[in-house]
Rosetta silent file (secondary structure, phi, psi, omega in degrees, C-alpha in Angstrom):
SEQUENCE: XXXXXXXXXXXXXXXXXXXXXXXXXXXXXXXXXXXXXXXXXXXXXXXXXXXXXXXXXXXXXXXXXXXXXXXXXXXXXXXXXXXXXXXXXXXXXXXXXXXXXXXXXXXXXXXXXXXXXXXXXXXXXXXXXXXXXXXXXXXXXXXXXXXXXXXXXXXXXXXXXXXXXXXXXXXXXXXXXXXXXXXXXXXXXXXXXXXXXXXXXXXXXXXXXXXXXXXXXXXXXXXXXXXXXXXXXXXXXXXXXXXXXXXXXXXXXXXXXXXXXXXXXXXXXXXXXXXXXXXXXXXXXXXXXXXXXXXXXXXXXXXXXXXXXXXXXXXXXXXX
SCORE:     score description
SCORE:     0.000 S_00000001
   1 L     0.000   85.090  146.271   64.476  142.280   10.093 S_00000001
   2 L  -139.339   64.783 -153.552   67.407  141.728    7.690 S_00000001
   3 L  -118.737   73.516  170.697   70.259  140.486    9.402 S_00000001
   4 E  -152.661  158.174 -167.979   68.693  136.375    9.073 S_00000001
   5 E  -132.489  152.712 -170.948   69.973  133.408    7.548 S_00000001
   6 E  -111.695  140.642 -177.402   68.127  130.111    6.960 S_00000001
   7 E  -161.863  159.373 -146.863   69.559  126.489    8.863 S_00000001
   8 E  -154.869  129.693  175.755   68.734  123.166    9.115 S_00000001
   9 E   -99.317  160.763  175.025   70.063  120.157   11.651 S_00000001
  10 E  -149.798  118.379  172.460   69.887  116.607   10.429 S_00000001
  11 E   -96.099  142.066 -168.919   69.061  114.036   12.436 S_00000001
  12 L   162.052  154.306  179.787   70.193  110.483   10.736 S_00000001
  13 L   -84.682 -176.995  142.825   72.389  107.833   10.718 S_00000001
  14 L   -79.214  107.588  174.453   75.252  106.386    9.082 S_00000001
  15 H   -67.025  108.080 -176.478   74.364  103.747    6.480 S_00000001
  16 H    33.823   64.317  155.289   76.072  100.449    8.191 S_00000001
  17 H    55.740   16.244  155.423   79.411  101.987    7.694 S_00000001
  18 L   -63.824  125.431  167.617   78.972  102.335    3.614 S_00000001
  19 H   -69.511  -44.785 -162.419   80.695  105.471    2.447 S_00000001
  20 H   -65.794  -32.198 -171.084   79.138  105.791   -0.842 S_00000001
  21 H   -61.623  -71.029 -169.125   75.839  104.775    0.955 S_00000001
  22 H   -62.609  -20.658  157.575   75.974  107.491    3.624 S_00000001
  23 H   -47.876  -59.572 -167.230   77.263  110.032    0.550 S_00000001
  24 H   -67.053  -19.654  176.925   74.302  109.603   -1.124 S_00000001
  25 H   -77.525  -63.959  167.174   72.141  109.753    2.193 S_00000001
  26 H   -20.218  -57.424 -170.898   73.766  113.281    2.751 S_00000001
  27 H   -82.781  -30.351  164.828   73.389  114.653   -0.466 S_00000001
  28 H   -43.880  -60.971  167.394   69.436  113.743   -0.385 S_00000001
  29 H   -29.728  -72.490 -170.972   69.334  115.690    3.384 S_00000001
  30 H   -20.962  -67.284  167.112   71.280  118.172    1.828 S_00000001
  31 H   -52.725  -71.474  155.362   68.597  118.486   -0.568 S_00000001
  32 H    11.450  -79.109  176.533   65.990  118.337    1.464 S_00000001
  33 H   -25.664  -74.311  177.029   67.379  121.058    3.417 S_00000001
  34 H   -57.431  -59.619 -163.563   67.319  123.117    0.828 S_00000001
  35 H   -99.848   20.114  148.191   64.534  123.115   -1.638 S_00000001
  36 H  -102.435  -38.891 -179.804   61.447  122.343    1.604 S_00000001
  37 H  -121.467   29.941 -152.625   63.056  124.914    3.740 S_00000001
  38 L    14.768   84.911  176.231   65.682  127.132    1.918 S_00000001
  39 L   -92.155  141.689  175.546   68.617  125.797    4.244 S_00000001
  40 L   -79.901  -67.864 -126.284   72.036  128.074    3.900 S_00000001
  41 E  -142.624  123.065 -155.574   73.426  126.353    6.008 S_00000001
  42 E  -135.017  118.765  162.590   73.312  122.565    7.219 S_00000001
  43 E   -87.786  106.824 -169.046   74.447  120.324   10.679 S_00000001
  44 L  -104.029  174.293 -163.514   74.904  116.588   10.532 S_00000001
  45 L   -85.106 -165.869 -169.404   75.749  114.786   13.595 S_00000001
  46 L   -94.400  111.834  168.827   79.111  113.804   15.222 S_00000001
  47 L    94.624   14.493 -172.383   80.492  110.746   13.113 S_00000001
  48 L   -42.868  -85.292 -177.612   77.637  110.984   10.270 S_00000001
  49 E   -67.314  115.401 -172.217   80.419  109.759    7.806 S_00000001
  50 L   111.327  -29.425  172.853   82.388  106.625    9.005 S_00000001
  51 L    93.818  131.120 -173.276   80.072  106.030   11.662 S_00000001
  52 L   -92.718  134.342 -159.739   79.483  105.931   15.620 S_00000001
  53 L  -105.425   13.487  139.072   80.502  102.365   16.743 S_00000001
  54 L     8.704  105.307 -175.172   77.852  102.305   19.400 S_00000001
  55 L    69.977  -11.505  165.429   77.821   99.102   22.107 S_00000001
  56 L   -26.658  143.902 -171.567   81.507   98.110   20.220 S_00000001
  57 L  -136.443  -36.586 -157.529   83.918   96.844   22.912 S_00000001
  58 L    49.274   14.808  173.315   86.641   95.958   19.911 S_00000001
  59 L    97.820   12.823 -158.897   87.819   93.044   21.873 S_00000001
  60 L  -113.264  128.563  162.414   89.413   95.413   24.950 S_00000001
  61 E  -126.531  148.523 -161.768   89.911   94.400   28.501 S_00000001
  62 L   -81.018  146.372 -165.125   92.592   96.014   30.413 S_00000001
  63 L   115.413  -50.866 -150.283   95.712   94.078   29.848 S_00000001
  64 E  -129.850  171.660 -173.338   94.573   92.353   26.989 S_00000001
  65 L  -148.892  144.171 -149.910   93.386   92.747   23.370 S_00000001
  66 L  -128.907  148.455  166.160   91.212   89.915   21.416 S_00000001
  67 L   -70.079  -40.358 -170.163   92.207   89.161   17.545 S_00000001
  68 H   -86.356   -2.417  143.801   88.599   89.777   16.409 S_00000001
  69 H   -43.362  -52.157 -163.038   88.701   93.209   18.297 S_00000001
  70 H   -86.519  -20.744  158.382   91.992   94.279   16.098 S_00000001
  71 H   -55.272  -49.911 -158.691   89.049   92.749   12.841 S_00000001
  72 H   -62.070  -34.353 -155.708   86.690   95.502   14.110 S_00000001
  73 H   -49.653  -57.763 -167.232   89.008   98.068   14.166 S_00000001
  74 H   -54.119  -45.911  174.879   90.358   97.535   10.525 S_00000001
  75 H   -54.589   -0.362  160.489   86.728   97.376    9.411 S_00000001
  76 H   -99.221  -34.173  153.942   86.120  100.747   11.008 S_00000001
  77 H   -35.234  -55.743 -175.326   89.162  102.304   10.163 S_00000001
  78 L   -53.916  -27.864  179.062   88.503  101.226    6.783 S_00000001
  79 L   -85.560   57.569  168.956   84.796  103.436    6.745 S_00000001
  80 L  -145.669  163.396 -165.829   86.672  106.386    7.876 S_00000001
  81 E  -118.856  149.883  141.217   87.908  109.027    5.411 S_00000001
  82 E   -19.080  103.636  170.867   91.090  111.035    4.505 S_00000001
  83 L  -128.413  125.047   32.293   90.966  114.423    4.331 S_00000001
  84 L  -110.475 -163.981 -161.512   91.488  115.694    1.845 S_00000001
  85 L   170.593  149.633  147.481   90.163  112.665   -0.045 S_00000001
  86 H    -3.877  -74.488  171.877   87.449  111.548   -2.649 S_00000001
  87 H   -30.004  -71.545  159.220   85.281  111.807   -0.058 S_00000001
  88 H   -53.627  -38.423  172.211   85.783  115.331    0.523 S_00000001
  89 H   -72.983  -34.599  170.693   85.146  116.525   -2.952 S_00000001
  90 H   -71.829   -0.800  173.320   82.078  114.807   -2.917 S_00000001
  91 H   -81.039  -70.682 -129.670   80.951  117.232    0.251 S_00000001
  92 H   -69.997  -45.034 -168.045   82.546  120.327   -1.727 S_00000001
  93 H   -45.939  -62.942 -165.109   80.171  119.007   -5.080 S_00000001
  94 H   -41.002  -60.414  172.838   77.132  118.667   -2.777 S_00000001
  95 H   -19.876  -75.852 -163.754   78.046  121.822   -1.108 S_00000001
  96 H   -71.991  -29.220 -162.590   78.508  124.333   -4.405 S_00000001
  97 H   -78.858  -23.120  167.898   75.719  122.320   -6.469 S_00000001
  98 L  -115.895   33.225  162.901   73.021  123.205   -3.777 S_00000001
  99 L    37.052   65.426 -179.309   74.438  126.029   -2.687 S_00000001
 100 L  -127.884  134.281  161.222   75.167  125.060    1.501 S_00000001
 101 E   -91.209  134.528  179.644   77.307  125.433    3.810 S_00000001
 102 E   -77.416  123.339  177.037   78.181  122.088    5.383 S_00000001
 103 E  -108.919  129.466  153.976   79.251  121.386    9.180 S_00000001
 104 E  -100.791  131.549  170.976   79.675  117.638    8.688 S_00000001
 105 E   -92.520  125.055  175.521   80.736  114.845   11.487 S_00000001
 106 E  -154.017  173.440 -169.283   83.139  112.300   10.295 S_00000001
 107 E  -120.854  118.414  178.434   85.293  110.123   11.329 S_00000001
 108 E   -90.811  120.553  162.775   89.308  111.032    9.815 S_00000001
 109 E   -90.093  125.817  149.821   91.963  108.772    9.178 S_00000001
 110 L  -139.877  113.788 -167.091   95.301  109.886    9.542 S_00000001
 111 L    53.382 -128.342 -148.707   97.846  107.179    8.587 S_00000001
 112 L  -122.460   54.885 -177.542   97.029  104.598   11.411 S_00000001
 113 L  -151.557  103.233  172.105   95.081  107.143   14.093 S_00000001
 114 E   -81.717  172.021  178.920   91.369  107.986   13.708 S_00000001
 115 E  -179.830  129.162  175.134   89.557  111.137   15.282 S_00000001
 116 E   -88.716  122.322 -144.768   86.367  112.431   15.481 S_00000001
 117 E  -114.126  132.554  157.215   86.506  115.306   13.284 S_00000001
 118 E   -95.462  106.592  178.723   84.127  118.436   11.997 S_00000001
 119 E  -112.296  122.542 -153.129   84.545  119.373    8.496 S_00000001
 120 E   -80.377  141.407 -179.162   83.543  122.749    7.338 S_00000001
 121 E  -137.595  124.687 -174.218   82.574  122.668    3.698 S_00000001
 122 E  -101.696  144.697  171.556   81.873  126.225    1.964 S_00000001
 123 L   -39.734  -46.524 -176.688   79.935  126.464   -1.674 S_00000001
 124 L  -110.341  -24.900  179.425   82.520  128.360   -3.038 S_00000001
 125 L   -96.378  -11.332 -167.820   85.941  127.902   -1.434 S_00000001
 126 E    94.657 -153.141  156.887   85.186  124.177   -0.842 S_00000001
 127 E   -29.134   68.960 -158.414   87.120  122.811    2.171 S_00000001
 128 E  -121.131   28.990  160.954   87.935  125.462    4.760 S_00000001
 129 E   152.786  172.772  174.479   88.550  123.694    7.863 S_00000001
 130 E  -164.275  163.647  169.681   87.661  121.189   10.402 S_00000001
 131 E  -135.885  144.201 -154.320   88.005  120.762   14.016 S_00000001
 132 L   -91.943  143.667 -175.896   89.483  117.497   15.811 S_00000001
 133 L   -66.629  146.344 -170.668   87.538  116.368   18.907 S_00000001
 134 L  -129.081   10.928  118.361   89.695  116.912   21.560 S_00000001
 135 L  -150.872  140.118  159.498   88.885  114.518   24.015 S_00000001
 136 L   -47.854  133.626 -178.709   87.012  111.346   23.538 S_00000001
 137 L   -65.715  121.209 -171.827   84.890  110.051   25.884 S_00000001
 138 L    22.447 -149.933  151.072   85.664  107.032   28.000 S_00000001
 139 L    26.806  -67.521 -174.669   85.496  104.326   25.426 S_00000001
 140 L   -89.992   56.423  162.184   86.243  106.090   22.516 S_00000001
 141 L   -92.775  -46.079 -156.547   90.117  107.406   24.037 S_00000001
 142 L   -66.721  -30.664 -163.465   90.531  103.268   22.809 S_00000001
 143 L  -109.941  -21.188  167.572   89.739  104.309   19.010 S_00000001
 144 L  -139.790  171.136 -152.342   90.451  107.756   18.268 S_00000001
 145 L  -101.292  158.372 -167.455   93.321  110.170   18.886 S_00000001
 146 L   -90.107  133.623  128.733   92.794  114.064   20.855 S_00000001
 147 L  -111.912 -167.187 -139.284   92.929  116.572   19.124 S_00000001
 148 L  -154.188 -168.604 -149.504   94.732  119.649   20.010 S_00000001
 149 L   -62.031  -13.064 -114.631   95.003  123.413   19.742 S_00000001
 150 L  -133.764  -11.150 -170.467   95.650  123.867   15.496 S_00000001
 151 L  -134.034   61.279  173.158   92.045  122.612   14.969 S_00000001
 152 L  -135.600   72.852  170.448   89.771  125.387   16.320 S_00000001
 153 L   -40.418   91.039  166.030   88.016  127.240   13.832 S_00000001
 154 L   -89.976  105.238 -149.509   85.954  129.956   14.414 S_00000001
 155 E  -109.520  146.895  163.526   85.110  130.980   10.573 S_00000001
 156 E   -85.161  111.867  175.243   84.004  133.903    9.237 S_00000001
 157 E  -105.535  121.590  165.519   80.779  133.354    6.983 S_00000001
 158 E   -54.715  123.130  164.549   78.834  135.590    4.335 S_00000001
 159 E  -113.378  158.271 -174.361   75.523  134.304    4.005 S_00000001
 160 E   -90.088  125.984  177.871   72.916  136.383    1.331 S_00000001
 161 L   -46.244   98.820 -163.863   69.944  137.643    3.594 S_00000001
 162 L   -73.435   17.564 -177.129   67.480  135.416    3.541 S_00000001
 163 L  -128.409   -6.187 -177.502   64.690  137.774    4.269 S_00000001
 164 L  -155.918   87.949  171.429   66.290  140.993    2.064 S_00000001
 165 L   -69.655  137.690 -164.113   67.434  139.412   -0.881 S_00000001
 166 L   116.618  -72.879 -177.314   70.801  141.392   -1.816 S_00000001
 167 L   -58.435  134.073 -166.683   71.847  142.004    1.521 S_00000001
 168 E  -101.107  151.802 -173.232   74.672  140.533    2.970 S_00000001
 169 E  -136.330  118.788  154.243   74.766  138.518    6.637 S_00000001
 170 E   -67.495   95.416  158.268   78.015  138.379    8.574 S_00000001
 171 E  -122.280  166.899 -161.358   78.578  135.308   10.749 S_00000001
 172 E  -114.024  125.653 -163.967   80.691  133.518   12.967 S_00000001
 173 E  -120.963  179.531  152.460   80.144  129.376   12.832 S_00000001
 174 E   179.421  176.376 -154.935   82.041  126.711   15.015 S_00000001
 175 E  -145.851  139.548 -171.099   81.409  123.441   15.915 S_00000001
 176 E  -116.340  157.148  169.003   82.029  121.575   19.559 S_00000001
 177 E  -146.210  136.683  173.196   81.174  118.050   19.559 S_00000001
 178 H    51.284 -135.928 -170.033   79.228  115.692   22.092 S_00000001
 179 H   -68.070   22.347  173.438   81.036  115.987   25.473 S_00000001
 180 H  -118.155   20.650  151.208   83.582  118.711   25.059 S_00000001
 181 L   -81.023   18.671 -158.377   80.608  120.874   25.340 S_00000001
 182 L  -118.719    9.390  171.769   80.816  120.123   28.732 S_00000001
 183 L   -90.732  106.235 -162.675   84.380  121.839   28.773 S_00000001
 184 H   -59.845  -41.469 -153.019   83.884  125.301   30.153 S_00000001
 185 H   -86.535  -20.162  171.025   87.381  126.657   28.778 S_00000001
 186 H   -64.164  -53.256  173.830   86.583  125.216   25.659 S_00000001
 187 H   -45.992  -62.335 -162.850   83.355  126.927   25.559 S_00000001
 188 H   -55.503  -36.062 -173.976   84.919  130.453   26.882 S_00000001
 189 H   -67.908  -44.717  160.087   87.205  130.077   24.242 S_00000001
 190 H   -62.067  -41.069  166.141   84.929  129.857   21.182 S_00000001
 191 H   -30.065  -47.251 -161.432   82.656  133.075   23.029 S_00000001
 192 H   -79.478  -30.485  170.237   86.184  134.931   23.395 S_00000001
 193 H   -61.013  -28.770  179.057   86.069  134.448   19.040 S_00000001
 194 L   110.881  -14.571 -164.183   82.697  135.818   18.758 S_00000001
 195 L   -34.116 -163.143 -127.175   81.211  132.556   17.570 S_00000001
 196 L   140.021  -34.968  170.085   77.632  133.063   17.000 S_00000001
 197 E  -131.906  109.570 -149.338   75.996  129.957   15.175 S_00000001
 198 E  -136.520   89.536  159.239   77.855  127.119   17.501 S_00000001
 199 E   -63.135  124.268  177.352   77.225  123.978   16.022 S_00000001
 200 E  -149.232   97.336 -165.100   77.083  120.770   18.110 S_00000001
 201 E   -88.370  133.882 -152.398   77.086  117.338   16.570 S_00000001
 202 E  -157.096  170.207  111.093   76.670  114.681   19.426 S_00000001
 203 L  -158.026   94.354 -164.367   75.292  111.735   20.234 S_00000001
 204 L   -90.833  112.426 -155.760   74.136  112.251   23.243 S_00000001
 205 L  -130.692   10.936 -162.025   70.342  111.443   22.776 S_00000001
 206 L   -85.421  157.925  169.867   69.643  111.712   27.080 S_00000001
 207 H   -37.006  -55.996 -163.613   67.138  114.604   28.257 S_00000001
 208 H   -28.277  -51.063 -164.544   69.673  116.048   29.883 S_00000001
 209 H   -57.496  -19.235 -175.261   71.393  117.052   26.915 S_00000001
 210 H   -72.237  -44.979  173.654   68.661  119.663   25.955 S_00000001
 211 H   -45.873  -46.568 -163.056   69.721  121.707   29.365 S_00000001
 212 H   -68.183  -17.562 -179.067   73.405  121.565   28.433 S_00000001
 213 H   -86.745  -24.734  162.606   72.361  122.893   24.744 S_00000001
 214 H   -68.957  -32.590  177.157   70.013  125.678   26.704 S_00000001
 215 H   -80.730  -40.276  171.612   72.356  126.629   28.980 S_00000001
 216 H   -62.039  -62.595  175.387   75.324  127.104   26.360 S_00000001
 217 H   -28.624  -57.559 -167.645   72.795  129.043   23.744 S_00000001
 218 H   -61.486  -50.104 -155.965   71.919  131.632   27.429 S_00000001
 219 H   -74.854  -42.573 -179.540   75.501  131.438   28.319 S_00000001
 220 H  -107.342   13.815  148.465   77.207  132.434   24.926 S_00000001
 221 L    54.721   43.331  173.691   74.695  134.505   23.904 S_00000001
 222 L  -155.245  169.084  174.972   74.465  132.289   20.112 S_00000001
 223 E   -53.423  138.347 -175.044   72.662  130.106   18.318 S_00000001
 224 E  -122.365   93.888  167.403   73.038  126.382   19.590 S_00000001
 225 E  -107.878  131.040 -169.734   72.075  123.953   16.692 S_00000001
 226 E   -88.104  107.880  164.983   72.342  120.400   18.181 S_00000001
 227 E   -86.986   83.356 -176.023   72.975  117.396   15.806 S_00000001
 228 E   -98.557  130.736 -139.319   72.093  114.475   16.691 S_00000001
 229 L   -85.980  154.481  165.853   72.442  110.557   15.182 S_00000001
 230 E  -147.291  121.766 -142.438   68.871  108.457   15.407 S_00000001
 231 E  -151.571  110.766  150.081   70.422  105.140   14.741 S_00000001
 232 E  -114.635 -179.261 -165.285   68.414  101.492   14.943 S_00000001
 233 H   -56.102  -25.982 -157.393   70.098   98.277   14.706 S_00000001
 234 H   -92.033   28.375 -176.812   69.113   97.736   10.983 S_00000001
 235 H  -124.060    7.237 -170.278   71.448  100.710   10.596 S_00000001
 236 L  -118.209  165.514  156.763   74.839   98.708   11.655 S_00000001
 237 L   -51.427  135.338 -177.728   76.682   95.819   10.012 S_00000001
 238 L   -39.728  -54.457 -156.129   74.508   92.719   11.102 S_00000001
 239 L   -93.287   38.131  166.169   76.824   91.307   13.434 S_00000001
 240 L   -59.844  163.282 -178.180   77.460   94.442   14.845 S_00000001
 241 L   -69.143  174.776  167.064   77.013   94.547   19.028 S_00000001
 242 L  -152.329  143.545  175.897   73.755   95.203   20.441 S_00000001
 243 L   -33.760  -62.559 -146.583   72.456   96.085   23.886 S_00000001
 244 L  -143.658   66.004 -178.536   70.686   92.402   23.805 S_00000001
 245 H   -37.290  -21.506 -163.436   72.048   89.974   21.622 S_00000001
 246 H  -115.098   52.060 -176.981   69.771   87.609   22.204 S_00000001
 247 H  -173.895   45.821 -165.476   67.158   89.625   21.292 S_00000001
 248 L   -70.241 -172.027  168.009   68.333   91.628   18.006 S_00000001
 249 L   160.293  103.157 -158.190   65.569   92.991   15.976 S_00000001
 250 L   -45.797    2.895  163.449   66.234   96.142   12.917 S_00000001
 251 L   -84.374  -44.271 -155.381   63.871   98.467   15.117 S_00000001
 252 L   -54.514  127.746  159.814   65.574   98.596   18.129 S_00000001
 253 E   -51.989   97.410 -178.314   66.872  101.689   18.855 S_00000001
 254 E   -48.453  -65.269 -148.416   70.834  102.487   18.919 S_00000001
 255 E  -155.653  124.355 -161.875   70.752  106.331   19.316 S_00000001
 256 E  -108.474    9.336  167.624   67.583  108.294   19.874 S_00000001
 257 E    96.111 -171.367  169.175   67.804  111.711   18.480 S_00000001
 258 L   139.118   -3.043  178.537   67.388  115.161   20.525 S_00000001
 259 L   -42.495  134.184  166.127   68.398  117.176   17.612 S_00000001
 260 E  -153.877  153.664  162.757   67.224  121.039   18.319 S_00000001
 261 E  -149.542  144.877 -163.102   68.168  124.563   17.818 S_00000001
 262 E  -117.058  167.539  168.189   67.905  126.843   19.898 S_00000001
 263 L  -122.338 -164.964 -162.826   68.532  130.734   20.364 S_00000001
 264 L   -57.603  -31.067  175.420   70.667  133.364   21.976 S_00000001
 265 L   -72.680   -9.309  170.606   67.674  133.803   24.589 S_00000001
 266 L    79.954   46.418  174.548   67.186  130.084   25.288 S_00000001
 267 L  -103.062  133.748  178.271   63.867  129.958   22.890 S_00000001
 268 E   -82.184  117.900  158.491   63.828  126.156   21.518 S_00000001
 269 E   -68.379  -32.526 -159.292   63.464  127.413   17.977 S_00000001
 270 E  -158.224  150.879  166.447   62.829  123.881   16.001 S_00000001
 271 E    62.558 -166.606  -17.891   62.976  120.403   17.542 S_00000001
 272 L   -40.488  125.548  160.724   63.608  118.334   19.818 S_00000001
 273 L   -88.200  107.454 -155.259   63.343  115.674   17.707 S_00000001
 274 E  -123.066  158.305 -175.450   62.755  112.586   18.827 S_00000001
 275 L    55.039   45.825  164.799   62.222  108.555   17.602 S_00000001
 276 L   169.974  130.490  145.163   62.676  108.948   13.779 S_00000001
 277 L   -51.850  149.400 -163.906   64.944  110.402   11.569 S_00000001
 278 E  -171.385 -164.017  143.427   64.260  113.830    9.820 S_00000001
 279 E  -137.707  150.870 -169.229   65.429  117.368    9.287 S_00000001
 280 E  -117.859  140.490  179.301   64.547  120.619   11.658 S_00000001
 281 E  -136.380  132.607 -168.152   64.837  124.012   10.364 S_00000001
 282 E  -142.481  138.514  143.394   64.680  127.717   11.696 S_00000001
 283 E   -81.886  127.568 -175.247   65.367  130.941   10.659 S_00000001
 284 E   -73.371  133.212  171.114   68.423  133.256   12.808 S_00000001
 285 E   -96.602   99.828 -156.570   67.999  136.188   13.424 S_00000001
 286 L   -68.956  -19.662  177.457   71.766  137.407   13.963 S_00000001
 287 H   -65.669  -22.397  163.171   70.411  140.408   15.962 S_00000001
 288 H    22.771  -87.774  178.656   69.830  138.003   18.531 S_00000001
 289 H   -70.487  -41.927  148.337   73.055  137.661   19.433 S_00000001
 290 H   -33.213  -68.734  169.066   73.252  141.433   20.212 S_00000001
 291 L   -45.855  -24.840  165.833   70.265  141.426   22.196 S_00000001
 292 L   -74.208  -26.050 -176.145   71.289  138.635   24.158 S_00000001
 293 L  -111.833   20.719  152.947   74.943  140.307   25.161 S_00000001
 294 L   -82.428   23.017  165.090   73.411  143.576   25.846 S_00000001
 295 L  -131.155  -41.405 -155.591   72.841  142.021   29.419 S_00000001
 296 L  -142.245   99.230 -179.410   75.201  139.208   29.443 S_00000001
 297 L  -113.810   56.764 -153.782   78.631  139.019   27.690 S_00000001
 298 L   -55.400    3.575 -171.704   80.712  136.362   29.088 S_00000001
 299 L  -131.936   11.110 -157.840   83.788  137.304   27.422 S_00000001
 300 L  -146.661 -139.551 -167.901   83.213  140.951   27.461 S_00000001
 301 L   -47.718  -79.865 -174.988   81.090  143.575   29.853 S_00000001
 302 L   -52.323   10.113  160.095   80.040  140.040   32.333 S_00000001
 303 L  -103.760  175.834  166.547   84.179  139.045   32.620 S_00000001
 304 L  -115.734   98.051  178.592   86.313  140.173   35.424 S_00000001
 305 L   -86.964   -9.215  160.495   89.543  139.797   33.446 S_00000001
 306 L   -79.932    2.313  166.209   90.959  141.717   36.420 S_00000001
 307 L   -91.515  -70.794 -172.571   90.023  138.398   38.508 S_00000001
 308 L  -101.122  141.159 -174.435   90.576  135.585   35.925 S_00000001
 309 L   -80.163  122.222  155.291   92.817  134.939   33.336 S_00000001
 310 L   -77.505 -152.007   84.558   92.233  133.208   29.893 S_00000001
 311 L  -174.891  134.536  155.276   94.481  131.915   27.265 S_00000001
 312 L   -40.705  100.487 -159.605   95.176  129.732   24.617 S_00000001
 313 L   -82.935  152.136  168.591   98.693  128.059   24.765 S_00000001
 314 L   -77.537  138.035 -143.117  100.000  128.166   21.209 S_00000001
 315 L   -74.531  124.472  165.110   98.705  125.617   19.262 S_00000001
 316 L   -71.454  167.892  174.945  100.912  122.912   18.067 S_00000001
 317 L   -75.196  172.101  169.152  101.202  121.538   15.040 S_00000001
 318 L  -130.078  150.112  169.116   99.757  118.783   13.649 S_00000001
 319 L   -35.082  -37.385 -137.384  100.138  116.298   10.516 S_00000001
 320 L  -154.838    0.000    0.000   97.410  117.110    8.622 S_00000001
């Protein structure tokens, strides 16, 4: 066995919408990751940097818009980063000095439109891609913008064999986030790339979600590692919203975890993790993913492309 790689999910918040705070929280994980489990390769949730704005209303009723709604905003805008940016070079440091690749969740400003964005961070090239969520969920349609066709990586990574040192491991990563796993053509589409390690930074903390992460891993024949935020109150700006205002208290639980990964065969490798922040770690075995599509190959032997049709319209551009 030496076609495996070593990987690690991180369950964790944002600290209260500090960047530098939530840098430095990162690069500790990071660490972590690495020197307790030799992590390669590392998954932070959806919105790690900038922050998930969780019970937030921003002042909006249809019709109308409240002045201290258009305050939240700028303060949330304001935690959200640039890319490329400061910000970003301090992933690409963390990145080359412990020698990981990063799937990160942040939240990207561009010029006066936010979007919750996955940024790929490599050791050695740095910055090499990111993908824009591409639609928001209820609620958040009011704060961040779709993304669109131009931001769907499926990247090809070397990793060094972590079981045959010397030996090189060929993979495929991409990253889906929270409730556009729940888009089958999205889904067909990374499978028609070959992904293979399918990252999916959420928070989505309900049982449920552990079917929908079992059922993609069985369905696409890959790895499924599931990020997820575990967020209490003492983890927001104080006067942030809360389920029960009149009842705050720095325990209460925001966002409740579920991070796991899973394999091509639907085996929970590591996690769920639940109530407490942490990190979960497993080694892949990329033959796996063979053994799993020598029965089932949704984009391959198991289509009828002489029933149904695929395709990608070509992607438009974007700003950024």
């Amino acid at each position: 066995m030496t076609n495996t790689i070593k990987a690690s999910v991180v369950q964790a918040s944002t600290a209260a919408y500090s960047l530098p705070d939530t840098l430095d929280k990162l690069e500790k994980l990071t660490r972590l990751a690495k020197e307790r489990d030799g992590a390669q390769l590392v998954v932070f949730p959806e919105a790690f940097i900038g922050g998930y704005p969780k019970m937030s209303t921003f002042g909006i009723v249809v019709g109308e818009r409240k002045p201290e709604g258009r305050d939240e905003f700028v303060r949330y805008a304001k935690a959200a980063i640039e890319i490329p940016s400061p910000a970003i070079s301090r992933l690409e440091q963390v990145s080359k000095d412990t020698n990981v690749f990063l799937v990160v969740g942040v939240i990207e400003r561009d010029e006066g439109t936010l979007y919750c964005t996955v940024v790929f961070v490599d050791p050695a090239q740095g910055y090499v891609g990111k993908h824009r969520k591409l639609v928001p969920t209820a609620m958040e349609r009011v704060i961040w913008g779709q993304g669109d066709g131009s931001t769907l990586p499926v990247l090809d990574k070397a990793f060094e064999s972590s079981s045959a040192p010397g030996a090189t491991v060929q993979t495929k990563v991409s990253a889906t986030i929270c409730w556009e796993n729940y888009m089958p053509l999205l889904r067909t589409y990374y499978y028609s790339q070959g992904t293979q390690i399918y990252c999916a930074p959420t928070v989505d903390a309900r049982p449920a979600w552990q079917h929908t992460m079992t059922h993609i891993a069985l369905e696409g024949r890959c790895f499924v590692l599931s990020a997820c935020q575990f967020a209490q109150e003492k983890d927001y700006p104080p006067d942030h919203a809360v389920a029960d205002a009149s009842a705050r208290d720095p325990s209460n639980v925001m966002i409740a975890g579920g991070s796991v990964i899973i394999s091509p065969l639907g085996k929970v490798l590591a996690g769920p993790l639940l109530g407490e922040e942490g990190v979960i770690s497993a080694e892949l075995d990329l033959d796996d993913v063979l053994r799993g599509k020598f029965d089932l190959d949704v984009t391959g032997h198991y289509a009828r492309n002489d029933v149904f049709d695929f395709k990608l319209r070509d992607p438009p551009s974007t700003r950024t």
